[in-house]
Structure formats: C-alpha cells, structure tokens
N, C-alpha and C positions, 0 to 999 in steps of 0.2 A: 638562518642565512639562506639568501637564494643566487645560485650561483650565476659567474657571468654567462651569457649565451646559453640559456640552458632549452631553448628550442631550436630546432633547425635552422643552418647558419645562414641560408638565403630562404625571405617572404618568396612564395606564391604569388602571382597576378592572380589576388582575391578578387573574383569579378562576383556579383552576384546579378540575380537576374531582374531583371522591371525595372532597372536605370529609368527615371523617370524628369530628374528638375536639374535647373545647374543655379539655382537663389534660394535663401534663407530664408526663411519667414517668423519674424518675432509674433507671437500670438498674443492675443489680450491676456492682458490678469486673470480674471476673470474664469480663462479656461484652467490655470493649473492650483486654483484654490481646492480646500477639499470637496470630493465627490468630483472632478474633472469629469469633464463633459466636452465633445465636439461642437454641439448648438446649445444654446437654448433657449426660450419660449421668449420672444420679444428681445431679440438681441439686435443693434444698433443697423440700420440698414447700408452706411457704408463700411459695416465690418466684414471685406472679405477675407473670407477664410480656406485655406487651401483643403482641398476636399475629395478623397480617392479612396472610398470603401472596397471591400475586397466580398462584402456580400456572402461571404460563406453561410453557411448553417449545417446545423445536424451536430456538432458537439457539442458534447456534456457539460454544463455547468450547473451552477457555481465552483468555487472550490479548488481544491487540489486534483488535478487529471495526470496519467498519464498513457504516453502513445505510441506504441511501436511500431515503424513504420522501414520498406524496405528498398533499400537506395540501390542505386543499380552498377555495378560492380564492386560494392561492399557489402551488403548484407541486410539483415535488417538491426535496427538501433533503435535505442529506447531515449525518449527526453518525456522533460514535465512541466507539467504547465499550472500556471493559478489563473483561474477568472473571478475577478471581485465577484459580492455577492451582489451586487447591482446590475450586472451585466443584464442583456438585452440582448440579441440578435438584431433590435432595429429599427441600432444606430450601429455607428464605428467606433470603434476603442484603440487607443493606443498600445503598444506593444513596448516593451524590452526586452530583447536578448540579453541573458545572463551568464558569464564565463566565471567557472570557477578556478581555481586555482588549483597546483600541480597537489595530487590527492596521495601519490605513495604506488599504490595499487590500480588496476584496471576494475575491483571489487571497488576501492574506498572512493573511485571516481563517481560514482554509482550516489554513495551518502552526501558527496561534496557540493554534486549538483542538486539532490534535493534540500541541501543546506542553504544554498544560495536562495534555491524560492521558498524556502521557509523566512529567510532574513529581510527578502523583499516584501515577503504578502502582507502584512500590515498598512506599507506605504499603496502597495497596489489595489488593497482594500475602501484606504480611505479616500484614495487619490484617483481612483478607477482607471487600470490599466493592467494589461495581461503580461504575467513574466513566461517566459521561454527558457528550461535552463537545460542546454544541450549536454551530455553525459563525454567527457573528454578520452581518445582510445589507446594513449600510448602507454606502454609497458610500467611506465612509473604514475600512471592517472594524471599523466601531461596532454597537452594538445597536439596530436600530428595534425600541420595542417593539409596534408592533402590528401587524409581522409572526411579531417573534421568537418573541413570547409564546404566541403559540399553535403555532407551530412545535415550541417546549419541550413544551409541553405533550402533543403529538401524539408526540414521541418519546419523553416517559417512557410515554406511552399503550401504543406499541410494543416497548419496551424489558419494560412489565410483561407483555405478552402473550407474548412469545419467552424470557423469564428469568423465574426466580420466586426475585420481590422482597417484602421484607419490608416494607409502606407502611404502619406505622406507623415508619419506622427512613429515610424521602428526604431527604437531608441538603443545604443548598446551600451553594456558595462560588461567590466573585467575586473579581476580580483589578481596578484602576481601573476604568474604566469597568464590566466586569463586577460590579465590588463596588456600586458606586453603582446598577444594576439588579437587586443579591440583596437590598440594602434594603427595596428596595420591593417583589419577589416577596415577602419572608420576611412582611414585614408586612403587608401586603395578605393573604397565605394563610398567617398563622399555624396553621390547622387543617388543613394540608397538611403543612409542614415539618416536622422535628420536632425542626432546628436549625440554623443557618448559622454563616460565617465571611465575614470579608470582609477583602483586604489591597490597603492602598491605596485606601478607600474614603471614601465620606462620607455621612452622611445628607444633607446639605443642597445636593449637588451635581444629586441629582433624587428624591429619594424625599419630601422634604416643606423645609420651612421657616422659618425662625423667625416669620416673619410674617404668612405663610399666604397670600402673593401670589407664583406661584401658589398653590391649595389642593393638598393638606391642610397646616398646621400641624406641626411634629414634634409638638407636645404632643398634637393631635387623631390622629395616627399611631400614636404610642406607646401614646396612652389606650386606644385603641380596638383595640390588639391582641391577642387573645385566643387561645387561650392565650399567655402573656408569653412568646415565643419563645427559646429561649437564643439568644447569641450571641456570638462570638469577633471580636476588632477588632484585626489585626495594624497598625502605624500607624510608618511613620520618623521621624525627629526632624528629616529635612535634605527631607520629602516636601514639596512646595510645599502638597498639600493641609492639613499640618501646620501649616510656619509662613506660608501664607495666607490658606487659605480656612478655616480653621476646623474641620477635622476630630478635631482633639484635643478639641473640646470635646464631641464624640457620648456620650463613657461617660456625660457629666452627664447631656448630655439622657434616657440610656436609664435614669438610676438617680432623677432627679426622678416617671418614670413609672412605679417598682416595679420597676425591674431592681436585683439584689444582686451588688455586686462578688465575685467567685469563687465565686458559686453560678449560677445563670443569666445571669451579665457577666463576659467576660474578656478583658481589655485588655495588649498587650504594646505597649511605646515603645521601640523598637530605633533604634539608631544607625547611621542609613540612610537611602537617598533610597526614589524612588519606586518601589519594589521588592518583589519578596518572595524566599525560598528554600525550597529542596526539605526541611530540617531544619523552617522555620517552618512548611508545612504539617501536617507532622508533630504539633507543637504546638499544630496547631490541632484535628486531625482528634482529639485526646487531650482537649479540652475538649469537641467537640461530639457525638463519639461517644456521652456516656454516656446518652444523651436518646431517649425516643423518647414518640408521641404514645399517649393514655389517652382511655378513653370520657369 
C-alpha cells in the first residue's frame, strides 16, 4: 500500500535553472534505435536537429560512477551515475534523472537509488544515455522536496560540467513516490525536461488536485504547462493507487488539457500491483526518448 498524500501537502515552485525552449521537438527514428546517437555520419541535410551540449569533461567513465558533491546550505550528498560503455566526451549524450521510490530508511534510500541505475543501465547501455539517480533525504527514504530539489538540481549542475550532455535531450522518471515528485518537477519545468515517465505514480498524490485545496488544481497544472511535456504513465491494475486513489483517471486529466493519446500521452495498464520491470522501463525509455526540447 502507498498511502494518500504521503509527501508534503503543498509542491514547491520547482524551478530549475537554463529554462531554455517553450516547443517540442519529435526527433528522427533513427535517433532512438539501439546505440542512440545525437548525429551521425551523413544524416539528411534538412534534418534539423535541436542542439545544446553542455561540453563538460574530466569525469570518469564508463560505467557505474559515483559523486559527492556540496550544496550550499545543505551539506554535502552523494548520487550515482551510469555512462554507457560507448560514451565519448565528444559528442552529447542524453540524460535521465532517476527517482526512486519511498526506501524505509535514510540508509535503504542509499540501495534504492543505486537500484534504480542498476534497472536502467542495460537500456542506457544499449541505448546510449547517462542515468542520474539522486539519493532521497527524508526520515522514512522519502523525498523532501525542499531539500531534494535543489540537491537535483546541483547534481545535474555537476554531472553537465564533468560530462557533456546533450540539455535539450534531460529526460525524468519516477518510481511511487519518485513518480508522484516527476509530476510536479516535469510540470512545474516543462522548459527544462524534454520528457518524463512515471510508474506507480499519480498526479493527485502531490503534484496538484481536483479541487485545488491545496493549490494548484490539476487543470490550472496542466493548463499552464508549457511546452505540453510528453509523458509516459506505466500504471497496475491490482496498484492501490489504481483501484483507490484515483490514478487511472490521470491520462483524462492530461488529454482534457491538450495531451494526444500516442502522440505526447502514453498510457500502459498492466496487470500488476505496485510495481514496475526492467522490460517496462524499456518501454518507457522507447516513448520518451524521441523528444527533445526546440527554441
């Protein structure tokens, strides 16, 4: 079971920093087959393609990495990273933030996170793309967002400076409670992401509300998001968030506000509890991959 509201009962103004596009950009096929790639050798000449390396160097790869780094009025914190084994310094790579879900412990939060980039690195492997998976601080291995958030923040910060990442191409996912905190990062910084996923998630669990007590509204969230962010909604049929609290009804809410089922909306109802799989990610990373952000 995952309880109602089990994160803090009003979102944060999630801002993050290099707000950069307010359009969408579908990418060629091409780019999110295996071994994904930003160019390559003789590619069509009226293909343009959105383009904003972040040029870093000097981190370690391949592999499993990780980087403690010291945020400023918090302390220092630890996250972990995977660079395919194809990686390059140069060219750009795409990115996913990875949230895991509520761990138990401020210890278990620690295995959760590198659970998460262990379940990604396969797809990141084949599919060439670097996972980020931030370590969550609250009391129960849940997310405070107004530590985490800036914590995130501070490591993509680090992460673009030591690796060169492709930021129009920072992708997020969430796991429970992780999901229920990609909601409100994607939407709140639609002009940051340039798509998410989310399993096991809900909008109504804390990113907004039917009623708008707290604020914001899903409709005043959704309205107001710009660009219309894709996003992927893996969802069980046995998930309590399913048949409880209301989670099934999210694809409406996001298609009453100009999201298109299987074009920037994609919805899977699997027959399952509150879970997700290493194949479902897959599925997911294949809907949100083909997006990236446009002037």
């Amino acid at each position: 079971m995952i309880p109602a509201r089990c994160l803090a009962a009003v979102p944060l103004l999630l801002m993050f920093t290099l707000a950069r596009a307010a359009s969408t950009v579908r990418l060629p096929d091409w780019m999110c087959g295996a071994g994904d790639t930003v160019f390559r050798s003789g590619f069509e000449s009226d293909e343009v393609l959105p383009h904003d390396p972040s040029n870093g160097s000097g981190g370690a790869y391949p592999g499993n990495q990780t980087r403690t780094i010291t945020v400023s009025g918090i302390g220092n914190r630890t996250f972990y990273l995977r660079l395919p084994p194809a990686y390059t310094p140069t060219r750009s790579w795409p990115l996913l933030l990875a949230l895991h879900g509520a761990a138990g412990s401020p210890g278990a939060a620690q295995a959760a996170a590198q659970q998460v980039r262990s379940d990604w690195s396969s797809w990141a492997d084949s599919h060439g793309f670097v996972v980020l998976a931030p370590v969550a601080s609250g009391s129960q291995g849940s997310w405070v967002p107004q530590t985490d958030v800036p914590v995130m923040s501070a490591a993509l910060d680090d992460t673009m400076a030591r690796y060169n990442i492709e930021r129009t191409r920072i992708e997020l996912w969430g796991f429970s409670a992780g999901a229920h905190v990609a909601h409100a990062l994607a939407l709140f910084n639609a002009d940051y992401f340039a798509a998410y996923g989310v399993s096991a998630g809900s909008l109504t669990q804390y990113a907004c509300t039917d009623n708008g007590v707290p604020p914001p509204s899903c409709n005043q969230l959704l309205g107001s998001a710009q660009p219309k962010i894709p996003v992927d909604i893996h969802l069980g049929t046995l998930d309590p968030l399913y048949t409880t609290y209301g989670a099934g009804d999210d694809p409406g809410r996001f298609q009453s506000n100009g999201w298109v089922m299987n074009q920037d909306l994609f919805y899977t109802l699997f027959a399952g509890g509150h879970t997700y799989t290493v194949a479902q990610l897959g599925e997911i990373w294949t809907n949100i991959c083909p997006f990236a952000l446009g002037p």
